[in-house]
C-alpha positions as CSV (number, residue, x, y, z in Angstrom):
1,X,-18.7,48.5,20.3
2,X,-20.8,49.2,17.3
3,X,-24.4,47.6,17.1
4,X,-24.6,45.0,14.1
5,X,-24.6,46.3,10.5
6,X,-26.8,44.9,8.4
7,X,-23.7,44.4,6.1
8,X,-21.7,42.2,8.1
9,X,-20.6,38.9,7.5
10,X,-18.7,36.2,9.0
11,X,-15.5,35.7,6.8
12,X,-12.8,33.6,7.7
13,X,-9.8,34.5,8.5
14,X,-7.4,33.3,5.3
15,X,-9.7,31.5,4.2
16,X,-9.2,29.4,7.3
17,X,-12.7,27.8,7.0
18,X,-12.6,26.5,3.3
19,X,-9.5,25.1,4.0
20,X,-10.7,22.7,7.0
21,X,-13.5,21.8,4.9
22,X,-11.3,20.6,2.1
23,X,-8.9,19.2,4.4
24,X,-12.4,17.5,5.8
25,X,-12.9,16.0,2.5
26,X,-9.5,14.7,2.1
27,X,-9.6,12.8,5.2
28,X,-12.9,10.9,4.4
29,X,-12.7,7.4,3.6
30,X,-14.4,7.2,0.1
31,X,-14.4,3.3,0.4
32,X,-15.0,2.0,4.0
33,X,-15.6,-1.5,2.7
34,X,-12.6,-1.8,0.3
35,X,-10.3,-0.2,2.8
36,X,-11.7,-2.6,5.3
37,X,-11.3,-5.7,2.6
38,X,-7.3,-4.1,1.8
39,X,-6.2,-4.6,5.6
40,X,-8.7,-7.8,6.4
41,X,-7.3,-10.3,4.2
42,X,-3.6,-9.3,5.5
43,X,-3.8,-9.2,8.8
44,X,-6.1,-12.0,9.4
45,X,-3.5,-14.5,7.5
46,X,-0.8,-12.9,9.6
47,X,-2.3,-13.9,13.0
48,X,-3.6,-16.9,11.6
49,X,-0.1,-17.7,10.8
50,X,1.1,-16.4,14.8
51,X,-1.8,-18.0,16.5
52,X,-3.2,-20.9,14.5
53,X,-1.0,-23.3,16.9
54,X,-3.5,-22.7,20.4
55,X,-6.8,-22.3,18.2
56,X,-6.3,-25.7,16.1
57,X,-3.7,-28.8,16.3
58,X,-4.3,-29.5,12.7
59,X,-1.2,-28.4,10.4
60,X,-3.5,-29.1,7.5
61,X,-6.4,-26.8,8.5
62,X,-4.1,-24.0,9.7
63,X,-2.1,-23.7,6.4
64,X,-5.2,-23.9,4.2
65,X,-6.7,-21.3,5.8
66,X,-3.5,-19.1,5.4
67,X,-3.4,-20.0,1.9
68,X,-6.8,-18.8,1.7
69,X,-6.2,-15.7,3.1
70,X,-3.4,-14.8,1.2
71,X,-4.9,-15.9,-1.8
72,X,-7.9,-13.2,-1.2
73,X,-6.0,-10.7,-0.3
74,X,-3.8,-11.3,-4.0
75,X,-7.3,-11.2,-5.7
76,X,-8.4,-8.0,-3.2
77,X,-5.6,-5.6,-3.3
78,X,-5.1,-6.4,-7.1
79,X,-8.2,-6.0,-8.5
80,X,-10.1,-4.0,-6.0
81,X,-8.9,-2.2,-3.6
82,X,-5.9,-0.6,-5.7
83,X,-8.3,1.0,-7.9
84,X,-10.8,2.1,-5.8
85,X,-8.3,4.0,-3.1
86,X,-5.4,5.2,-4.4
87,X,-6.2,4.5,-8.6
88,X,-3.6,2.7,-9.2
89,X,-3.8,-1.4,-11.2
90,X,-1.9,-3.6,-12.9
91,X,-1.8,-6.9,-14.5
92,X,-0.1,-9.2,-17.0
93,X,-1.3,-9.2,-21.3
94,X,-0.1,-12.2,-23.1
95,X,-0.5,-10.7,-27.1
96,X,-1.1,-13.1,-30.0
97,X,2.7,-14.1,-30.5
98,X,2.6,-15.7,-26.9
99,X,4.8,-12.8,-25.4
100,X,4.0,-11.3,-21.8
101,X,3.8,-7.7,-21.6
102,X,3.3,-6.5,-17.9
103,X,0.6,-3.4,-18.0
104,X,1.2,-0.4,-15.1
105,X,-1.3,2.3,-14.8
106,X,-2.9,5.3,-12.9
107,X,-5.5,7.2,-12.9
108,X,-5.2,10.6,-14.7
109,X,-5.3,13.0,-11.9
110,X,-7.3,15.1,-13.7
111,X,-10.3,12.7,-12.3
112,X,-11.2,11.8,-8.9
113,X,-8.4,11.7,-6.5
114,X,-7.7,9.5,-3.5
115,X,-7.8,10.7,-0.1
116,X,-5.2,11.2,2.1
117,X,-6.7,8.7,4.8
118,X,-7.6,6.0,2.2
119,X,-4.1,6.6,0.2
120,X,-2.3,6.0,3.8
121,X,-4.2,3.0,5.0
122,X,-3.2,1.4,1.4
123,X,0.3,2.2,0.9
124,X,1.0,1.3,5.0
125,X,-0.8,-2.1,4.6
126,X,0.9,-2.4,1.1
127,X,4.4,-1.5,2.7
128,X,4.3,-3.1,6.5
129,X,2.7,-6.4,5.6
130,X,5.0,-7.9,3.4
131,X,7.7,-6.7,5.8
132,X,6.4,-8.8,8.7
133,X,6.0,-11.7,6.0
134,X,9.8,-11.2,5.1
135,X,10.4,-11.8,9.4
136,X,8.7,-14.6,9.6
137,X,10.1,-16.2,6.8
138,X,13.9,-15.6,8.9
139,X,12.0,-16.4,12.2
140,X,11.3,-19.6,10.7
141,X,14.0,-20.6,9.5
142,X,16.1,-19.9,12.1
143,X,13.8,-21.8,14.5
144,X,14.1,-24.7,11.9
145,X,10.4,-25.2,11.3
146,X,10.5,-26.6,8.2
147,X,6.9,-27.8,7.1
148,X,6.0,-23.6,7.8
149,X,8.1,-22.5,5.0
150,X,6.3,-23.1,2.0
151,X,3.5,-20.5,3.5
152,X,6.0,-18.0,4.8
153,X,7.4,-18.1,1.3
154,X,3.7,-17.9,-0.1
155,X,3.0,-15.0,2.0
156,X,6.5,-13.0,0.7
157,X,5.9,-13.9,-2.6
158,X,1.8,-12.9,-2.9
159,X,2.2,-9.4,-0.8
160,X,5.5,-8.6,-2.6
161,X,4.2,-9.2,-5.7
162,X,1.4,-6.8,-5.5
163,X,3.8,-4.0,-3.6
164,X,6.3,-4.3,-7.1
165,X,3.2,-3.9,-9.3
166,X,1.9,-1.0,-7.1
167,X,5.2,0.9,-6.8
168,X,5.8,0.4,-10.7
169,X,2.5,1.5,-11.2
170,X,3.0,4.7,-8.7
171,X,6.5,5.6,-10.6
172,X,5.5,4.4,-13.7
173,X,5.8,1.3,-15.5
174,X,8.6,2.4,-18.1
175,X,10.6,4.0,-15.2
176,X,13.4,1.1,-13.8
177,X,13.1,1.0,-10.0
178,X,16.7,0.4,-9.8
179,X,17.1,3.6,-12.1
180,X,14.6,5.2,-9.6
181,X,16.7,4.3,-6.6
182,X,20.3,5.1,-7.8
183,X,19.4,8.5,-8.8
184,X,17.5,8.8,-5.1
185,X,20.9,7.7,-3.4
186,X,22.8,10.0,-6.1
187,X,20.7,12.8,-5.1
188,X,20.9,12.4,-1.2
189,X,24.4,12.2,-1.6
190,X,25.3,15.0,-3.7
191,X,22.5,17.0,-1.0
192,X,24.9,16.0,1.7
193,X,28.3,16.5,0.1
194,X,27.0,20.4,-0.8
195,X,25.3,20.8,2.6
196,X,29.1,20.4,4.3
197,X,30.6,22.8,1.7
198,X,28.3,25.2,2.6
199,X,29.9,27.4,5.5
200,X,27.4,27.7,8.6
């Protein structure tokens, strides 16, 4: 082996190196406290909801505190945390004729862009929460307790409404969704129908 030249450096192979630092800053969480705040709120007035019956008798106190909970985690993901992780907000304009005019918008991406980690955390607490909200509202009414629907329905209605303004946001706010999803179907299907022509 040759002794050290005094030209040698340490390069990385493909760039390997620069990439795993860029990857590195892509995987920081930007926001620890909003994206801490986005899942709080949510989760806390799920198992509120699931366990409020062995911590406290008192129908009252449990379904205030749920209400609560949702409530600041409407006001949160809205306002907040929306903006701050993935860049995304949206809210409703009432103009001087008294008509409502629903406003979607993003951040150009020519600015600062979300991270992978924070972008995940949102969109999986925006997604999966309202889904286990949508349960519960079945699980309760098929168990026939009545006096919890009002806060099942609350909790549907509060987390789906921010993940419709966040997806029309994400695919923009003149795009339809139902637009969106017919020509997603159209596409898979036309995908599949030319996959089979094609001979193996």
């Amino acid at each position: 082996m040759l002794a050290g030249d005094a030209n040698d450096e340490d390069v990385a192979l493909f760039d390997s190196e620069e990439d795993a630092g860029k990857r590195s800053k892509k995987r920081k969480i930007r926001h620890p406290v909003a994206s801490f705040f986005h899942l709080f709120f949510r989760v806390a007035a799920i198992l509120t909801y699931l366990f409020c019956e062995f911590f406290s008798g008192s129908f009252i106190a449990s379904m205030v505190t749920i209400i609560l909970l949702l409530s600041c985690d409407f006001w949160a993901v809205k306002n907040v945390t929306g903006r701050l992780m993935v860049g995304l907000r949206w809210w409703n304009q009432v103009d001087d004729d008294g008509r409502s005019h629903w406003v979607f918008e993003s951040r150009k991406t020519s600015g600062k862009q979300a991270s992978d980690s924070e972008s995940r955390i949102f969109w999986i607490g925006l997604v999966v929460c309202p889904g286990i909200w949508v349960i519960l509202a079945f699980s309760t009414l098929i168990s026939f307790k009545i006096k919890w629907v009002p806060i099942v329905i609350m909790g549907v209605v509060l987390q789906g409404a921010n993940l419709y303004g966040y997806v029309r946001c994400k695919v923009g706010g003149k795009t339809s969704l139902k637009n969106m999803a017919t020509n997603y179907f159209g596409q898979q299907f036309l995908k599949q129908a030319l996959s089979k022509e094609e001979p193996s």
